[in-house]
N, C-alpha and C positions, 0 to 999 in steps of 0.2 A: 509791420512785420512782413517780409516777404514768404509769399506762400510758396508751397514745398514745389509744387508744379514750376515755379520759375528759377529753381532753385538748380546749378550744376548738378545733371544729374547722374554723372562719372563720380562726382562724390558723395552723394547721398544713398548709391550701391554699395559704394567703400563704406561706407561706415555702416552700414544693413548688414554686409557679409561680415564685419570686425562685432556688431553684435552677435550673431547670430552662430560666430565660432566661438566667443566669449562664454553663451551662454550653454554651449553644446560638452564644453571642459567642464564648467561648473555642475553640469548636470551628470556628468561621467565619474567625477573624480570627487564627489562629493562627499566622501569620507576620510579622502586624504588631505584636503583642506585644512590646514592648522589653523586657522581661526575658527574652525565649526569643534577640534579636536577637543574632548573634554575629559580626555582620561591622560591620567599623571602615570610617568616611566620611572620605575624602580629598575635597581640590578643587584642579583645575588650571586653568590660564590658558590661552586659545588666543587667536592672533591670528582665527579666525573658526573658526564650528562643521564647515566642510566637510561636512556632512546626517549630522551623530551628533546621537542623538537618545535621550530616556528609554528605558531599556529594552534598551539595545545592552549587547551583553555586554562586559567588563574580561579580559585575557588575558593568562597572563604565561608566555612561552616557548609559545605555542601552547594554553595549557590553561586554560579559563574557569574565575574564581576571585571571577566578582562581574558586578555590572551597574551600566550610569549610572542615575543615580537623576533628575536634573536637568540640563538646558543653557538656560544664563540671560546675556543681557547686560548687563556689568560695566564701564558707560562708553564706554573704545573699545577693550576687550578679551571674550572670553566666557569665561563661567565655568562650568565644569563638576564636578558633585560626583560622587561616585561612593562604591561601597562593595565591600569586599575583605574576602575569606575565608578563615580558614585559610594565609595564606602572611602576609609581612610583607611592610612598604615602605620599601625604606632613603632615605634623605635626596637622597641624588642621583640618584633617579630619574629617567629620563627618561618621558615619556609621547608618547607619537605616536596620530594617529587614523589607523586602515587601516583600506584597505578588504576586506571580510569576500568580497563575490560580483562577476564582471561588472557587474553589475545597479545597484551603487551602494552597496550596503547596507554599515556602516560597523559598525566596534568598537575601544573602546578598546585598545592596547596598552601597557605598563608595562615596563620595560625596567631591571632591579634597578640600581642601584649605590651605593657610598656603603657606611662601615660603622656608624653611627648609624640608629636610626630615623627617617622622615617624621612630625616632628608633622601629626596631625590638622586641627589649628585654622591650621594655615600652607598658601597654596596651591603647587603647584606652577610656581613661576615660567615666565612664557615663555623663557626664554632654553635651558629644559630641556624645550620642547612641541614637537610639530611636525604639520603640516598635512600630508594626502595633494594632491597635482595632479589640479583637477576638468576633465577632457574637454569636460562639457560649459560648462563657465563660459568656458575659453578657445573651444570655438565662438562663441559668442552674443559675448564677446568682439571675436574678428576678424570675424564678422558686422556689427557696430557699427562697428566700423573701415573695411572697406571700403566701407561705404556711407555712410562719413563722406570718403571720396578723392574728390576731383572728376577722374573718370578724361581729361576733354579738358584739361584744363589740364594734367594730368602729361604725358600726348603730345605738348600743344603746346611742352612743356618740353622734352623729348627731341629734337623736332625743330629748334628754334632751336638746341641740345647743339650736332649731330651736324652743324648750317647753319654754326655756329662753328667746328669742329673738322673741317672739310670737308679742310685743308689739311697736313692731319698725318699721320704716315705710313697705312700702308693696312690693318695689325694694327688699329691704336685706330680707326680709320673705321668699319672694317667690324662690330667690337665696340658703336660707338654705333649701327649701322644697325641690327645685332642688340636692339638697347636699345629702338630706337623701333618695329620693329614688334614688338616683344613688345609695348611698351603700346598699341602699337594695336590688337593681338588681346586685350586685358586691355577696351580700351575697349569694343571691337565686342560681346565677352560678359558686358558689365557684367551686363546683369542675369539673364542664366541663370545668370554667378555669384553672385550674388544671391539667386537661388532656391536653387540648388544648398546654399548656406549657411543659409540659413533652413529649409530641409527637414529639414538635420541636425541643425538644431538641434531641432526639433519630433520628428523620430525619438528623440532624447537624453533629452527631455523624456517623451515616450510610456513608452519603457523606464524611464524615472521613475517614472512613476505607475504603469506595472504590475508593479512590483519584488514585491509580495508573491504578485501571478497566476504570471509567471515562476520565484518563489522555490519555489511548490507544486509546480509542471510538473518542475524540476529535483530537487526532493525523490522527486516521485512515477517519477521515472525512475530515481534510487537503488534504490526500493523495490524496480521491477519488475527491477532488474541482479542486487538480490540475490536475490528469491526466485528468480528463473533459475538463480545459483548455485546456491542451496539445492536446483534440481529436478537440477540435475544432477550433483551431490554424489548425491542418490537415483539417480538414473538409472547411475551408476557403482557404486553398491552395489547393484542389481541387478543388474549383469551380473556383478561379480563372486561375486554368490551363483550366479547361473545357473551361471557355468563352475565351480564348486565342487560344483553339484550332480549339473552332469556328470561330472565327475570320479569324485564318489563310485559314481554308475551303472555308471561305465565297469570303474569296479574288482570294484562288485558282481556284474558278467556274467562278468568272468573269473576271480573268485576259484569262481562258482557253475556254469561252464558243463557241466562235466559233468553236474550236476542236470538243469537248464536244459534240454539237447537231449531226454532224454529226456520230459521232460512238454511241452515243444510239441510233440513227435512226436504226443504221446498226444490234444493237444489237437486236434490236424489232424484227427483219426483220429473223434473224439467230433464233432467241423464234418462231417466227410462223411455222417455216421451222419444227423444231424440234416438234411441237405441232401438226402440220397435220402428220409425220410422225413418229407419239409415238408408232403406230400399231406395224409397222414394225418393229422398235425397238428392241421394246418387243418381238415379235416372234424372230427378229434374236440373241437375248439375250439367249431364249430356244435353238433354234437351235447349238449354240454355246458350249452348256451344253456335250450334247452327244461328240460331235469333243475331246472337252478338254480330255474326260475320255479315249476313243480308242488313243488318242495319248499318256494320261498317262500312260496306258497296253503297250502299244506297246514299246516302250523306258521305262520303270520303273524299269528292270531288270538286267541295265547294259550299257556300251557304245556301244549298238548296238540298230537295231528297230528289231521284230520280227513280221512274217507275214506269212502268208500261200499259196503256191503256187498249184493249181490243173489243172492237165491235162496236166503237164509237159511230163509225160510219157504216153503210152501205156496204155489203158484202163485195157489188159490182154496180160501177159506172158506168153508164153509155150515152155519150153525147155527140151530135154530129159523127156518129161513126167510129167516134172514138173512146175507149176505155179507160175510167179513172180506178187505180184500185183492180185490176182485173184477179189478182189472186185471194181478193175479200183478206178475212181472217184469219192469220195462218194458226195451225191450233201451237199449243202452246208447247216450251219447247222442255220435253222434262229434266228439271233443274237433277245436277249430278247428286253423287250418295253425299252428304252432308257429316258421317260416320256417325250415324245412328241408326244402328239395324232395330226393325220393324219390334214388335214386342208382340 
């Protein structure tokens, strides 16, 4: 076998960089690989998407087992596909879209029945789907409505009513006089109800578009509920270590106390000693000051001590006329204050 060294090595680069980008896809895309893909796509009918949307998770008995993949209109129905993992889908399934937060945010549900399997390739019929009730659609709704009432002509209707029926007993009278000034308080606030509905609806709409701001605030308030748990889960295992360690103290004083008395006796006793002679102490503390620094001079310079010797010799020399030593022993020179005044 020819070894790799003798080997073209323009293409033994080529085929290093065709691995090396092979394995770089496989490691990116490693979910969207259809041989690794292990979840089966269903699709169901809705009479309208009610705000589900790619990416919302599939749930079956509370427990996420997939996600919509697509929501697509299919004529005058919507078409929704989706993919499921790990459980099956029997043939009579039903499907419902819920909603998942306050907020809006939407997920499929699946709802088992049927003892045959759901083909694949067949969708799930509407007559087995079902829509959640949107809040804000019937605002904007009866906002549309009422501002489509000509509220003076309904008043003027009530009052021709109640000008007809003037003569009838005094229960139903009084019931259309009730009739007419209610739409005449309906007419008078036309239009603050009008605002009033237009405002909730634009509040509706707002928490709309901040479903994912909101969705984080509400996450991030989990978090801080748990870690609190978590501090106080700690916080209660340290006291119960505390009172354990008392415990064990309190045992140790009276299984020990006969020891005990007699060596704090003894320590009182070693405190006084040391408290009538704090004076001295102190002073010997100073006194100690000076020593340490002539010992540091003296040894600092080397493996030796150095020191001065006077009077070893002859105070004066004279020899042939000449003098060794002529200034003898000078006296000695007084060492400076040391900062220990005199006592």
């Amino acid at each position: 076998m020819t070894p790799l060294r003798e080997r073209n090595q323009a293409a033994v680069g080529g085929v290093a960089l065709v691995l090396i980008a092979l394995v770089a896809v496989v490691t990116y895309a490693w979910n969207d690989l259809p041989l690794l893909d292990k979840g089966i796509g269903y699709s169901a009918e809705f009479a309208e998407s009610a705000g589900l949307a790619a990416g919302n998770e599939v749930r079956v008995a509370g427990v996420t087992v997939g996600e919509v993949t697509s929501v697509e209109l299919d004529r005058k129905k919507v078409l929704v596909e989706f993919e499921v993992e790990r459980v099956g889908v029997p043939d009579a399934t039903i499907a419902s879209i819920e909603i998942k937060t306050l907020l809006g945010e939407k997920f499929l549900a699946l709802h088992p029945a049927g003892e045959q399997p759901q083909d694949p390739a067949a969708s799930i019929p509407l007559e087995r789907t079902r829509t959640p009730f949107e809040l804000q659609d019937a605002f904007e709704k009866l906002s549309d409505t009422v501002q489509e009432v000509n509220t003076d002509q309904l008043a003027q209707s009530f009052n021709v009513l109640s000008d007809a029926l003037k003569d009838t007993p005094p229960h139903l009278r009084e019931a259309l006089d009730g009739l007419s000034s209610l739409s005449k308080t309906v007419s008078s606030r036309d239009t603050e109800l009008a605002n009033l509905l237009s405002n909730t609806s634009q509040v509706s709409k707002t928490l709309s578009d901040r479903n994912a701001q909101l969705s984080r605030i509400i996450g991030d308030g989990n978090l801080l509920l748990t870690e609190l748990q978590n501090r106080q889960d700690a916080i209660t295992r340290l006291l119960d270590g505390t009172k354990q360690l008392s415990d064990q103290l309190s045992g140790l004083v009276a299984d020990n106390r006969g020891q005990l008395k007699p060596a704090l006796e003894k320590l009182g006793t070693v405190t006084d000693v040391l408290h009538r002679n704090q004076e001295n102490l102190s002073r010997s503390l100073e006194l100690l000051a000076p020593f340490t620094r002539i010992g540091a001079n003296a040894t600092g310079n080397g493996r030796w001590f150095e020191g001065y010797i006077c009077g070893l010799l002859p105070p004066v020399i004279t020899v042939a006329g000449a003098q060794i030593n002529p200034e003898g022993c000078s006296p000695p020179i007084a060492a400076p204050n040391q900062g220990v005044a005199p006592r």
